[in-house]
Legacy VTK file of the C-alpha trace (Angstrom):
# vtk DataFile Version 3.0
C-alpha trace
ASCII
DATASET POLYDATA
POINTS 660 float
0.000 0.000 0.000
1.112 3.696 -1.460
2.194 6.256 1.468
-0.363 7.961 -0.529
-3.161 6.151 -0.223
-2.424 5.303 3.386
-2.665 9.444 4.482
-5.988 9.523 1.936
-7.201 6.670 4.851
-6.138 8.240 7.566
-8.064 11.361 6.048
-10.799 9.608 5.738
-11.043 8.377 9.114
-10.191 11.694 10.449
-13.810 12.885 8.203
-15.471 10.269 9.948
-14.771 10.370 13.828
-15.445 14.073 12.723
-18.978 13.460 11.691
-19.843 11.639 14.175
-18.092 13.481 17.431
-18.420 16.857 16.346
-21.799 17.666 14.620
-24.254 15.634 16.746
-25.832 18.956 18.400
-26.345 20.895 15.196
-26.968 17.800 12.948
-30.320 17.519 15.114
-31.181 21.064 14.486
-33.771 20.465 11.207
-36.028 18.594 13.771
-37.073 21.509 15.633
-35.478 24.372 13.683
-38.462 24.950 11.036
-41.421 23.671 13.123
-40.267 26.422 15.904
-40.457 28.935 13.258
-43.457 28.459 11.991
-45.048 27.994 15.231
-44.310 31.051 15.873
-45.859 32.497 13.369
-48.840 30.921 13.956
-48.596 27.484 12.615
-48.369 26.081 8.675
-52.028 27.787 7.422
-50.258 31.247 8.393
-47.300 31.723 6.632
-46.519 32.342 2.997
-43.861 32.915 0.584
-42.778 36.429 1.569
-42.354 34.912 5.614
-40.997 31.782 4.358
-38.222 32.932 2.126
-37.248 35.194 5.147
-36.861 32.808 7.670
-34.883 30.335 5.008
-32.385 32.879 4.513
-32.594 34.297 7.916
-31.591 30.631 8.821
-28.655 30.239 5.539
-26.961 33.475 7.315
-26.893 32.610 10.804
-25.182 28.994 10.100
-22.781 31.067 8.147
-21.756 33.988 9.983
-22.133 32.712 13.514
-20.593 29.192 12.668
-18.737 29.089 9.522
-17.324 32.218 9.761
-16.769 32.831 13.558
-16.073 28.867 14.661
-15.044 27.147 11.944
-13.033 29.818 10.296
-11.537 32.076 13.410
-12.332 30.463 16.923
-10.402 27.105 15.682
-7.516 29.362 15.266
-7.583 29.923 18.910
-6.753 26.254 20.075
-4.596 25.627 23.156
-2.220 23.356 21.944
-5.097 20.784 20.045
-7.543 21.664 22.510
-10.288 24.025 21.879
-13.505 24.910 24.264
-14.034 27.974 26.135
-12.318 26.858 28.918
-8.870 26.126 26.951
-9.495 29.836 25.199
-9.970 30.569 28.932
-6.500 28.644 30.187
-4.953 30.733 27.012
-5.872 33.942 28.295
-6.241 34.005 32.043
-2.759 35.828 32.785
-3.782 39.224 30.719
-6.453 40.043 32.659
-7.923 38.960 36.065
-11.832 39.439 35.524
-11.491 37.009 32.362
-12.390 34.236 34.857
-16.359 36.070 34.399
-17.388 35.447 30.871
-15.022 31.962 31.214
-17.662 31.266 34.166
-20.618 32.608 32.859
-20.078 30.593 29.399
-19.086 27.195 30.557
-22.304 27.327 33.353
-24.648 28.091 30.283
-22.794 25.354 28.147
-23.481 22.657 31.109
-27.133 23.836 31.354
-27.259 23.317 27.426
-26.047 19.710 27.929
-28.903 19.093 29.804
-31.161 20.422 27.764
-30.052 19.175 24.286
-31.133 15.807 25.396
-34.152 16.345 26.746
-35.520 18.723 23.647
-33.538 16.171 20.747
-34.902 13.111 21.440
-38.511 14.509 22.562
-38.716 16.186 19.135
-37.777 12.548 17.354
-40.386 11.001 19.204
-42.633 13.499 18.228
-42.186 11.949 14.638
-44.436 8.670 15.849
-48.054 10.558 15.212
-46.857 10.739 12.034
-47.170 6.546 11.649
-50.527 5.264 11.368
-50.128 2.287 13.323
-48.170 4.153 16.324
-51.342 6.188 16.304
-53.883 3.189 16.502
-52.208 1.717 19.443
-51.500 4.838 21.692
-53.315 7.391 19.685
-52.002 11.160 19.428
-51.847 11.907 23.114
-48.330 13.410 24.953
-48.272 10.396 27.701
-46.588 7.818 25.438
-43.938 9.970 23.806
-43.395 11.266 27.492
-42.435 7.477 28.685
-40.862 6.486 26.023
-38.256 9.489 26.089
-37.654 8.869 29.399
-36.682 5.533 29.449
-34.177 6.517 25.998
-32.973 8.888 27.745
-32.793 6.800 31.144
-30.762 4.322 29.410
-28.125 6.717 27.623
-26.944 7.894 31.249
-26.772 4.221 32.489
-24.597 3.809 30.255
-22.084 6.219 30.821
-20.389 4.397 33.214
-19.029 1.304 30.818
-17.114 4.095 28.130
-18.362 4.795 24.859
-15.732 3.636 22.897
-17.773 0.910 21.046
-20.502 2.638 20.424
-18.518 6.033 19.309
-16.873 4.007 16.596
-20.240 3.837 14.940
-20.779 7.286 15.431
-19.019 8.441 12.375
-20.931 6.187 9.924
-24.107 6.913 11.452
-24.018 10.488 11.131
-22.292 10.621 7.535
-25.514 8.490 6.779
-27.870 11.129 8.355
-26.565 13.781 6.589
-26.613 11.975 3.705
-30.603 11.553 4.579
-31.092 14.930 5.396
-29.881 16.237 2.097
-31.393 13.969 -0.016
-35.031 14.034 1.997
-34.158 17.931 1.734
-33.571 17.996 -2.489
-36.536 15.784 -3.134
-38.501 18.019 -2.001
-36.750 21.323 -3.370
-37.061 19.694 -6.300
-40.743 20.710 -6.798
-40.072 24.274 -6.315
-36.092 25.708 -7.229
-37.931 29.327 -6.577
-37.012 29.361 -2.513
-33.227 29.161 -3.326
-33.950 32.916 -3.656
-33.292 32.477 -0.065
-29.693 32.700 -0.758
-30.006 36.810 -1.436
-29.806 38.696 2.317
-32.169 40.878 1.235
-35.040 38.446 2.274
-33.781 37.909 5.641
-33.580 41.519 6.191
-36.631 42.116 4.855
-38.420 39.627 7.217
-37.402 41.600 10.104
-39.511 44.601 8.824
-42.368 43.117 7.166
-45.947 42.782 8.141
-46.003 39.440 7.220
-43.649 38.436 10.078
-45.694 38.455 13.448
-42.963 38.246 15.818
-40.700 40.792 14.489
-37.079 40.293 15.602
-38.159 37.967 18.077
-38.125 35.435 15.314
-34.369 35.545 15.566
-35.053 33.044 18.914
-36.205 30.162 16.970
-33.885 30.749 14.075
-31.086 30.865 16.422
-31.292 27.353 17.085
-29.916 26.215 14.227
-26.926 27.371 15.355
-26.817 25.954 18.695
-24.193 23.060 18.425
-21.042 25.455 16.484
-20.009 25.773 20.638
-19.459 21.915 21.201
-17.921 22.361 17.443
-15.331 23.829 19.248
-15.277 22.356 21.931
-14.407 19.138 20.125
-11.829 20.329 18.662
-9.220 18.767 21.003
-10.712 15.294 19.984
-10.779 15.633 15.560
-8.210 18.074 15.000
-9.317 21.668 13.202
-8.258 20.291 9.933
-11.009 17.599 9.920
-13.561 19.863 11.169
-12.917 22.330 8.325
-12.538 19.455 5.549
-15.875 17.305 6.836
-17.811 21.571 7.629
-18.643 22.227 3.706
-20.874 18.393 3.664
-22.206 19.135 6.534
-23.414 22.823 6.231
-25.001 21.699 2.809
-27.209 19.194 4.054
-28.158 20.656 6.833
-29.644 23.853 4.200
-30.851 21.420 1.443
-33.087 19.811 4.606
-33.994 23.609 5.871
-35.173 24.789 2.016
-36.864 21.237 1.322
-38.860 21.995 4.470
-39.600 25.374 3.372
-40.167 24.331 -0.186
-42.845 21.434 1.087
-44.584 23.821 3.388
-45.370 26.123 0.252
-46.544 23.618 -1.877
-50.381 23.141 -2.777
-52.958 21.419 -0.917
-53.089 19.753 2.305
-49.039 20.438 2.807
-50.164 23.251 4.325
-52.699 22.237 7.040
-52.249 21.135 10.527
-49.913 21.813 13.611
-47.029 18.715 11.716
-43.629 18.915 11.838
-42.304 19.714 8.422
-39.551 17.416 8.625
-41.668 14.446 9.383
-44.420 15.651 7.211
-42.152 16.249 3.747
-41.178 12.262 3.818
-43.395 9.645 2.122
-45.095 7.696 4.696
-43.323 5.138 4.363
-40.578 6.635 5.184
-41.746 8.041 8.376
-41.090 5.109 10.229
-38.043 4.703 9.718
-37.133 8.631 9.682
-38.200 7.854 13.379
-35.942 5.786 14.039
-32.971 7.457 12.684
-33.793 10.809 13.790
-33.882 9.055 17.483
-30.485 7.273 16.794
-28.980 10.780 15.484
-30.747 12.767 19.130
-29.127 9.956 21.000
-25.571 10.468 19.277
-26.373 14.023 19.912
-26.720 13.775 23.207
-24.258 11.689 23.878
-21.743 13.976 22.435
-23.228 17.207 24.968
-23.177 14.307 28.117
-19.260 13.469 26.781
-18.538 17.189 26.235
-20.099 17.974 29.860
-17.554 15.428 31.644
-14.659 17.238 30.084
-15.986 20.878 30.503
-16.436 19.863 34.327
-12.775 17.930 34.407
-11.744 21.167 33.025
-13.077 23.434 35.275
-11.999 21.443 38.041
-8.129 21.560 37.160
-8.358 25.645 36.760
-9.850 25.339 40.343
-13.025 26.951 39.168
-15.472 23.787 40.715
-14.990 21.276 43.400
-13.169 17.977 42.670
-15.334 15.139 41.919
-15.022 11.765 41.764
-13.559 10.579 38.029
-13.174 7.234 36.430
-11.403 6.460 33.425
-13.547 3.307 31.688
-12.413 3.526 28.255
-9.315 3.494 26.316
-9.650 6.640 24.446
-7.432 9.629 25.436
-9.374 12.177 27.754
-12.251 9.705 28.155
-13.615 10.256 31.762
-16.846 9.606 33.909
-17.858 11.845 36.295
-20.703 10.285 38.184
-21.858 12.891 39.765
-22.271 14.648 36.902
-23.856 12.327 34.472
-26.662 11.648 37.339
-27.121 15.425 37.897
-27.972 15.815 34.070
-30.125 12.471 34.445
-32.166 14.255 36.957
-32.387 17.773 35.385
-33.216 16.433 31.971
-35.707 14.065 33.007
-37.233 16.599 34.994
-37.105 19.048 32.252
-38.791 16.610 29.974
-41.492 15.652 32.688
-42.088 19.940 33.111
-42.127 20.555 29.829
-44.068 18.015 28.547
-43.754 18.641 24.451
-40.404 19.379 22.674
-42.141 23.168 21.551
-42.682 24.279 25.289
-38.402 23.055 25.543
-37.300 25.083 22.772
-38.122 28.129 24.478
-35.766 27.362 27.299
-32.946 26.121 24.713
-30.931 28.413 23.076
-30.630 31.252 25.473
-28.210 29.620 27.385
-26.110 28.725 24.408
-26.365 32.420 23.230
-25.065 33.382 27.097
-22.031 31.289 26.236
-21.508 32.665 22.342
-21.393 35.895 23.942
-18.739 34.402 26.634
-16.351 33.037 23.964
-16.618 36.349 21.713
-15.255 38.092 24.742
-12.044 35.838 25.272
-11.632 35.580 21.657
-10.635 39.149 21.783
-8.712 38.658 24.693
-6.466 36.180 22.528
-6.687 38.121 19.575
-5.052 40.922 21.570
-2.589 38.287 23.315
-1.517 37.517 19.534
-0.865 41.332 19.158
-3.500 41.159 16.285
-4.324 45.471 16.395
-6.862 46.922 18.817
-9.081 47.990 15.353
-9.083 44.602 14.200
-9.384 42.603 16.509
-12.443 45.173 18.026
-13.999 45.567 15.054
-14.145 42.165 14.246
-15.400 40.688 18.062
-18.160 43.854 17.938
-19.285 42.593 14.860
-20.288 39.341 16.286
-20.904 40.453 19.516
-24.296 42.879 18.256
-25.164 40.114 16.332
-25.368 37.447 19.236
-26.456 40.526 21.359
-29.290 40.642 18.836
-30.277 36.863 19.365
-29.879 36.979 23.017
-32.626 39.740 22.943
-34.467 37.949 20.843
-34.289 34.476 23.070
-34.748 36.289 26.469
-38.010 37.325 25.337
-39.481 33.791 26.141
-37.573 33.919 29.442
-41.219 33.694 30.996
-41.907 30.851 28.757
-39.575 28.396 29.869
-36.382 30.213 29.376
-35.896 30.883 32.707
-35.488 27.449 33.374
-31.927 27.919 31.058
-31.027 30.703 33.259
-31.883 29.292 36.502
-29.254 26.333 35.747
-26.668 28.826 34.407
-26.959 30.652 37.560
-27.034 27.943 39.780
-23.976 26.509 38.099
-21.909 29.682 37.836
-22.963 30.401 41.610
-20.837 27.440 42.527
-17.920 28.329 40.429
-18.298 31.612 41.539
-17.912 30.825 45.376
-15.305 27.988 44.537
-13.150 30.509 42.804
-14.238 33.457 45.142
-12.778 30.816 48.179
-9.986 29.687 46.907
-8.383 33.677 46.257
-9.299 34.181 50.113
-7.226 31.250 50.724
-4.460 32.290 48.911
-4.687 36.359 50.142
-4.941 35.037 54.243
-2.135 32.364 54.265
1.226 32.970 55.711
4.014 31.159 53.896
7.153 30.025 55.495
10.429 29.538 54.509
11.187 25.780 54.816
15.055 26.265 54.362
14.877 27.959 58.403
13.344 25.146 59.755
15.922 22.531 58.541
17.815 22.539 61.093
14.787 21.541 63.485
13.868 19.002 60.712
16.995 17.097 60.967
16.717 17.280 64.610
13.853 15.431 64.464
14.859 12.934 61.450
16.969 11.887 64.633
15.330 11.919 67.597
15.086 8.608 69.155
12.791 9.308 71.543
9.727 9.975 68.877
8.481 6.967 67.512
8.967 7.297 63.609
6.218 8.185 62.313
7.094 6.731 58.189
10.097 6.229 56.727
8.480 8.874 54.153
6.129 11.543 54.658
4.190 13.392 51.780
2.724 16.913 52.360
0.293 18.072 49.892
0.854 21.853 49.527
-1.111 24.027 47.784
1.597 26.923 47.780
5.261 26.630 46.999
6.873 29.341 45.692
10.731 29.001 46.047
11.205 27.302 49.272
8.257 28.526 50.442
5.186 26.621 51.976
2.249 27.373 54.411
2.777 27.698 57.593
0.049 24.781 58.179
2.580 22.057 56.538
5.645 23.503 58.967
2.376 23.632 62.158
1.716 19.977 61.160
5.222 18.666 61.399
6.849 20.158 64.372
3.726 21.436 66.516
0.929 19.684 66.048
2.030 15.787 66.240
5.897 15.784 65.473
6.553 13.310 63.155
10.034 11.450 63.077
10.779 10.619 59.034
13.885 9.848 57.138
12.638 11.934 54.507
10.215 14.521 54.405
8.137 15.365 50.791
6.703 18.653 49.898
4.463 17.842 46.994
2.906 20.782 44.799
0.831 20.357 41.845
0.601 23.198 39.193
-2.084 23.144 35.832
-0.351 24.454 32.933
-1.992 26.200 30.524
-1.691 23.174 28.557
-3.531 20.179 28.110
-1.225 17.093 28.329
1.720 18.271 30.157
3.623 15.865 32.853
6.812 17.264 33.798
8.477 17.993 37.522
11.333 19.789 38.978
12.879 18.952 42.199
14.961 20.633 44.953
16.356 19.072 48.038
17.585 22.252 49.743
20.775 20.644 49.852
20.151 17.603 51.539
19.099 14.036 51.247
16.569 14.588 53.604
13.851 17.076 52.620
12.038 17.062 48.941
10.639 19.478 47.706
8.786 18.293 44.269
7.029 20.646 41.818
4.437 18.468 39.283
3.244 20.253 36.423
0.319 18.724 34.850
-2.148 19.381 31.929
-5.251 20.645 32.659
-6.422 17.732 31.130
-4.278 15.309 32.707
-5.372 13.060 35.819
-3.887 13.943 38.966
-2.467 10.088 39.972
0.409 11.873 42.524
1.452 8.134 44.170
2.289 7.008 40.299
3.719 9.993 39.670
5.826 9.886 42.983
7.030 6.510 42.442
8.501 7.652 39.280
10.446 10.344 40.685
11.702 8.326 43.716
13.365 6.082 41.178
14.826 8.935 39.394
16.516 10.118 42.505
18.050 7.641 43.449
19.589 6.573 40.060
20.778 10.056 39.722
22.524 9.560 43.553
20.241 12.559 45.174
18.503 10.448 47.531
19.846 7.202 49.317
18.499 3.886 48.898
15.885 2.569 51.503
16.244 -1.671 51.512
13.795 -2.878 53.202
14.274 -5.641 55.500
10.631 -7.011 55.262
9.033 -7.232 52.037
7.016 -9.512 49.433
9.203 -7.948 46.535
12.533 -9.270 46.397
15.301 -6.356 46.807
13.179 -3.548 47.557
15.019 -0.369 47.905
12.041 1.952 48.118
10.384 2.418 51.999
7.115 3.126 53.318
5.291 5.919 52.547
2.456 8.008 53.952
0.609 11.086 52.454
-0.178 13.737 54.882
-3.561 15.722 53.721
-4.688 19.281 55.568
-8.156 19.631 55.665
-9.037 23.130 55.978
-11.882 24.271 58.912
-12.885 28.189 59.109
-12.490 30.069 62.528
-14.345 32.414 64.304
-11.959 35.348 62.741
-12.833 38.750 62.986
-10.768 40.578 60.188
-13.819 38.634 57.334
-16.561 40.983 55.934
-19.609 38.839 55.827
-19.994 38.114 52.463
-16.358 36.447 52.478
-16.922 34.531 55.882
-20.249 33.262 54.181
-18.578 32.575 50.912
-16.123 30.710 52.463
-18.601 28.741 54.891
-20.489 27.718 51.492
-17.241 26.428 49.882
-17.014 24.144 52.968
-20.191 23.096 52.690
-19.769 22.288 48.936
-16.533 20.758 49.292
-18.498 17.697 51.588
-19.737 16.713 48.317
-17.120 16.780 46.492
-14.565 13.557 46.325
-11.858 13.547 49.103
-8.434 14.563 48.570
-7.206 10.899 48.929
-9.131 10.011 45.940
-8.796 12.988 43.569
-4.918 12.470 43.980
-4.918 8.948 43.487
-3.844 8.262 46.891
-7.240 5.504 47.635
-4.649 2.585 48.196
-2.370 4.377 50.731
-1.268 4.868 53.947
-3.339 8.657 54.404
-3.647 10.548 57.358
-6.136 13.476 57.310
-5.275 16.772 59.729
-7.640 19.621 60.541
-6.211 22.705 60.517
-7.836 26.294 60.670
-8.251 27.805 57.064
-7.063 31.015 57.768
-4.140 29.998 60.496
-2.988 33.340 61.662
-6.250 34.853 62.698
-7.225 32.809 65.181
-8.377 35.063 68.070
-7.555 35.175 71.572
-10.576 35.683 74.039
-10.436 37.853 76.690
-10.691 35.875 80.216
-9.258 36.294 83.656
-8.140 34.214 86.859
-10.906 33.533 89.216
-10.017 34.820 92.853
-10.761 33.030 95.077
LINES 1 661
660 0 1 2 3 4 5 6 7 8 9 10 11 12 13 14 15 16 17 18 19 20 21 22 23 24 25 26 27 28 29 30 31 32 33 34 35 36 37 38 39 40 41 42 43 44 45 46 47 48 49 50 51 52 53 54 55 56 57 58 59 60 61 62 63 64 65 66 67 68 69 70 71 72 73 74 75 76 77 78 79 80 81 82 83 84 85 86 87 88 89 90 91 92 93 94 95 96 97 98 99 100 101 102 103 104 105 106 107 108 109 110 111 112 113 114 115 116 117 118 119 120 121 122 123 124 125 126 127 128 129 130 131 132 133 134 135 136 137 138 139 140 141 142 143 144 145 146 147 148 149 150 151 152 153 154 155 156 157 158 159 160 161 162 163 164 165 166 167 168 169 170 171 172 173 174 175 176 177 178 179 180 181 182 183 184 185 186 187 188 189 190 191 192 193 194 195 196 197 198 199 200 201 202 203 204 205 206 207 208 209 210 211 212 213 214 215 216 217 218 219 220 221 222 223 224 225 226 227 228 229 230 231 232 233 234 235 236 237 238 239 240 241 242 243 244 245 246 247 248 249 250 251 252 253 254 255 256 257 258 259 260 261 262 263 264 265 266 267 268 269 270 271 272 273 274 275 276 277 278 279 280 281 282 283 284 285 286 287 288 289 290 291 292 293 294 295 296 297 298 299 300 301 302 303 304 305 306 307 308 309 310 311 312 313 314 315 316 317 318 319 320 321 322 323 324 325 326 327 328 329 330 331 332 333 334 335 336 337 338 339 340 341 342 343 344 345 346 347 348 349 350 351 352 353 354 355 356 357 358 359 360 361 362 363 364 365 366 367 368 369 370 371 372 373 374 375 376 377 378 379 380 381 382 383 384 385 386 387 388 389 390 391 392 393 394 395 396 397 398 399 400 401 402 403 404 405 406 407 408 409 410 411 412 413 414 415 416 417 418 419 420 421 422 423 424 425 426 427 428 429 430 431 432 433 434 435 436 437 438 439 440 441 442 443 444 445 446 447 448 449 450 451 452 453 454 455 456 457 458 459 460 461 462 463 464 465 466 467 468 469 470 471 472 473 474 475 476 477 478 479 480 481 482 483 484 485 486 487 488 489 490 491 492 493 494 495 496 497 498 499 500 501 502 503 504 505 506 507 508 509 510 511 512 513 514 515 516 517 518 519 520 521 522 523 524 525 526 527 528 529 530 531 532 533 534 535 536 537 538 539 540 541 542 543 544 545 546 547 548 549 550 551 552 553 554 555 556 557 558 559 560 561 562 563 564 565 566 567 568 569 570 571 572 573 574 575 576 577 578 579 580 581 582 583 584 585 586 587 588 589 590 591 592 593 594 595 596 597 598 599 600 601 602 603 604 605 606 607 608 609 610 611 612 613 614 615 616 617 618 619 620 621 622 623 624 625 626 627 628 629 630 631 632 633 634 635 636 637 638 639 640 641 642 643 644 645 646 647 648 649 650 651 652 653 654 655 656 657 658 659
C-alpha cells in the first residue's frame, strides 16, 4: 500500500470520527429548527412565501456567519495546543487580565445547562415523529403520555450507560451520522425539487426584509427560533481537542449543505399546494413519504441519541476542566475507556439524568423546551466572543481589528440573546436558573480559593531545617514513616504554608527519614507531565514541583514513584532496603501522604460576604470527592489533619483568673 493512499485513509477516518463526534448537536437542528419557526408564526395555514423565504435565509446566514465564519473559520484558530472549548481559550488567556475568569464562568455554566437540555428537547422532538405513523397512532393514539415514557426511558438508558465508556458505540458514530446527513440532504432535495424558486433564499435581502415586514408576526423575536440552528457550532469547538481543526474544516462544507438542502426542502414542502399546508405537523416528518416516516423515526432518534451523547461526553470534560483551573470542586472521576481524555464523572452524568428528566417531565412537548434552549447557548456565544478578543489581543493582532471584528459578532449574538430572552417567561428561565445555579458554585469555589491564597502565611522551609533534621533523629519519637508526603497548595521558592511547617513540628511531630513537599501546578496546557525537584541541599527534605495538563489526571502516588526512582539513580537520595518485604530487593520504603483539611475560625478581620462565601465552599466541598481520591492516593497509607483555614487569625478571648 502507497504512502499515498495510506494518508488519503487516515483522512478519511479523520472525516469520519469528525462526523460523528463533532456535529451531533447541530446535525439535530432540522427537527425543531423549522417547526419552531413556523409555530411562531402561527402554525403552517399562516405563513406564505414572503415569511418563508425570510426565515430560510434568515436561517442560511446565521449557520454562516455565527458558525462558519466565527467557529469554523476564526475560533479554531484559537486552540490551546489541540484543545479548543471555552475553557482552553480561557486557560490561554487568564494571565492578561484577572476578571477574564467572568465570561469563562458565565459561558461554561450556560454550556453545562445546554447539555442538559439538548437531550431532553432532541430526542422529545424525534419522538414526536411517531403521530406521524398510522399504526403508532392506533395503538396509543395522538396523546403526549406515550412519547413522554418512552423518552424517558431513551434517555434513562443513555446515562446508564455512561459508566461502561463509549468507545464501542462512538466508533459507529461516524458512519451513522455521515448516513444522516446523507438523509437529510437527499429528503431535503426531493422536495426542493418541486419548487427551485425558494433558493432565492440565498439573497440577504429576504432575511432583512423579514425583520420589517408585516407578514412576520414576531418581528425580531423570530431571531429566537432561528437561532437554534446554530446551537451546536459551541461543542464544534469544543471538540476540537478530539478531531483536529483540519477535519472539522474538511468534513464543515458536507455538513453545512445538508443541513440547508433539509432547511429549504422543508420550506419548499410547506409552500406547496394542498393539504401540505394544514395542521400543527412537523415539516420534517411531514415532507417524507409515509413510508418513510417510520423509519425517519428511528434514525432521527439514533442521530438525538448520538447528539446527546456527544453534549453528556462534552459535559464530563468541561467539568474535568473546570476542576483543574480550580473553578469547581473535585469530583469523583473514572477512566472506563481506552480513548485519550475519556472520563466519567458520576456525579455529573446523574445530575444531568435528573435535570433532563425533569425538564422533559415539566415541559411536557419538545415546543414548550425550545423556548428554554438556546438562550443559554447564546449566554455562552457571547462568553467566547469576549475571550476571543482577549487572545486576539494576546496575539498582538491590532486593537481595530481585533475590536472591530469581536463587535461585529458580539451585536449580532447581542441581537439573538434579545431575541431568546423574550421567552424567558416561557420556559427560558429554566436555562437561566441552571446557568446561575452553576456559575454560583464556580463563583464561590473561585471566590474561596483567592481568600485562601490572600490570608495564608508562607514560610520559609530552608529555616526550619535545622529543626527538621533534629527530628529525622530523635530517638525518643516513635517514627512516624520512613516517608512523609505533604500536599501543599503553595510553593513558591522554598516557600510553603505555615500549616505544613504547624503539622510537622507542633501539632504531632513526626520522626521521618525523609520529608516530601508535593505541589501540583495546571499548565496552561492540556497534556503536560513534567516535575522539577529541589532538596535544599540535603538528602533529607524534597521538595517536588508536578506540572500537569489541565487535562491530565492527577495520579500523585504514580507519579511519585517515578520520581523516587529517578533520585536515586541520579545519587540525590539514598536507597531505603527494606528488611521485610514480598518484593525481592526492595530499595524503596514506606510511605504516607499527609492531607490538611481546611476548617474556618471564628476570625474577625472577614466581611460577611467572604466569611459566608467561604462557609459555602465548605459546605460544597463535603460533596465533592476527598483529597485521597482525587490524587490517586485511595490505596495508601493517608492521614487526614484539621487545621484552621485562615491559620494566623485565630483570636484570643479575653478571660481572667478567678479569685478566690
Amino acid at each position: 500500500m502507497s504512502k499515498q493512499t495510506q494518508l488519503s485513509k487516515r483522512r478519511a477516518a479523520g472525516l469520519l470520527v469528525a462526523m460523528g463526534v463533532v456535529y451531533g448537536d447541530i446535525g439535530t437542528s432540522p427537527l425543531y429548527v423549522m417547526k419552531a419557526i413556523v409555530t411562531g408564526q402561527g402554525g403552517l395555514q399562516a405563513v406564505d412565501e414572503t415569511f418563508m423565504l425570510g426565515a430560510v435565509s434568515l436561517v442560511f446566514w446565521t449557520m454562516t456567519l455565527l458558525t462558519t465564519v466565527k467557529y469554523v473559520m476564526i475560533a479554531l484558530n484559537a486552540d490551546n495546543h489541540g484543545e479548543g472549548g471555552i475553557f482552553s481559550l480561557f486557560a490561554l488567556v487568564r494571565h492578561r487580565a484577572r476578571w477574564l475568569f467572568v465570561p469563562a464562568m458565565i459561558g461554561g455554566a450556560a454550556l453545562l445547562a445546554d447539555g442538559a437540555l439538548t437531550p431532553a428537547v432532541t430526542v422529545t422532538t424525534a419522538i414526536e415523529g411517531l403521530r406521524d405513523v398510522p399504526a403508532y397512532v392506533q395503538l396509543f393514539g395522538t396523546g403526549q403520555q406515550a412519547i413522554i415514557i418512552i423518552t424517558l426511558a431513551i434517555i434513562t438508558g443513555l446515562f446508564m450507560l455512561q459508566r461502561f465508556g463509549t468507545n464501542t458505540i462512538g466508533k459507529l458514530f461516524g458512519p451513522i451520522m455521515l448516513a444522516w446527513f446523507t438523509f437529510l440532504g437527499l429528503s431535503g432535495l426531493l422536495n426542493l425539487t418541486h419548487d427551485w424558486t425558494i433558493l432565492r433564499a440565498l439573497n440577504p435581502y429576504y432575511a432583512g426584509m423579514l425583520l420589517i415586514s408585516p407578514a412576520n408576526k414576531v418581528g425580531i423575536l423570530i431571531l429566537g427560533s432561528v437561532f437554534l440552528a446554530t446551537t451546536g457550532a459551541e461543542a464544534l469547538y469544543s471538540d476540537l481537542g478530539h478531531v483536529g481543526k483540519t477535519n472539522i474544516r474538511l468534513s464543515w462544507p458536507y455538513v453545512k449543505i445538508c443541513l440547508l438542502l433539509s432547511y429549504f426542502g422543508q420550506a419548499a414542502w410547506i409552500l406547496g399546494p394542498g393539504q401540505a399546508r394544514q395542521g400543527n405537523v412537523n415539516p420534517f416528518f411531514a415532507m417524507l413519504p409515509a413510508n418513510l416516516t417510520m423509519a425517519a423515526v428511528i434514525f432521527a432518534t439514533v442521530a438525538a441519541i448520538i447528539a446527546s451523547q456527544s453534549l453528556i461526553s462534552g459535559s464530563f470534560t468541561l467539568v474535568s476542566e473546570a476542576i483543574r483551573l480550580k473553578l469547581f470542586p473535585r469530583l469523583f472521576t473514572t477512566y472506563p475507556g481506552n480513548a485519550v481524555g475519556q472520563m466519567y464523572l458520576p456525579a455529573v452524568n446523574w445530575g444531568l439524568w435528573v435535570v433532563t428528566s425533569s425538564l422533559v417531565l415539566f415541559f411536557q412537548t419538545s415546543e414548550k423546551m425550545e423556548a428554554a434552549y438556546g438562550l443559554a447557548i447564546t449566554l455562552t456565544m457571547l462568553m467566547t466572543t469576549t475571550l476571543i478578543y482577549a487572545y486576539m489581543r494576546q496575539k498582538r493582532v491590532p486593537i481595530l481589528g481585533a475590536g472591530s471584528l469581536t463587535a461585529f459578532f458580539a451585536v449580532i449574538e447581542g441581537i439573538f440573546l434579545v431575541a431568546s430572552a423574550a421567552k424567558f417567561w416561557h420556559g427560558g428561565y429554566v436555562a437561566v436558573g441552571l446557568a446561575l445555579l452553576i456559575f454560583l458554585v464556580m463563583a464561590i469555589w473561585y471566590r474561596g480559593e483567592q481568600l485562601v491564597k490572600q490570608h495564608s502565611q508562607p514560610l520559609s522551609l530552608s529555616q526550619y531545617k535545622p529543626q527538621l533534621a533534629r527530628l529525622r533523629d530523635d530517638q525518643t519519637i516513635d517514627k512516624f514513616q520512613t516517608n512523609v508526603v505533604f500536599l501543599t497548595s503553595r510553593m513558591d521558592g522554598d516557600q510553603l504554608e505555615r500549616q505544613v511547617l504547624y503539622s510537622i513540628l507542633d501539632k504531632w511531630p513526626k520522626r521521618a527519614d525523609v520529608y516530601w513537599f508535593v505541589n501540583v501546578t495546571i499548565t496552561d496546557e492540556p497534556y503536560t507531565a513534567e516535575y522539577k525537584v529541589d532538596t535544599l541541599a540535603t538528602d533529607y527534605v524534597v521538595m517536588v514541583k508536578l506540572y500537569l495538563g489541565f487535562r491530565v489526571r492527577q495520579d500523585i502516588n504514580r507519579y511519585l514513584r517515578t520520581i523516587v526512582r529517578d533520585l536515586m539513580a541520579s545519587g540525590r537520595l539514598a536507597s531505603q532496603e527494606q528488611t521485610y518485604s514480598v518484593t525481592p530487593g526492595r530499595d524503596v520504603g514506606d510511605f504516607r501522604f499527609v492531607i490538611i483539611e481546611e476548617k474556618l475560625t471564628n476570625s474577625s478581620r472577614l466581611s460577611r460576604l467572604d466569611r459566608w462565601v467561604l462557609e459555602t465552599k465548605l459546605a460544597i466541598k463535603k460533596y465533592a470527592t476527598t483529597p485521597a481520591k482525587w490524587f490517586g492516593l485511595e490505596f495508601s497509607e493517608v492521614t487526614v489533619e484539621t487545621v484552621p483555614i485562615l491559620f494566623s487569625e485565630i483570636p484570643a478571648l479575653p478571660i481572667t483568673e478567678k479569685q478566690t
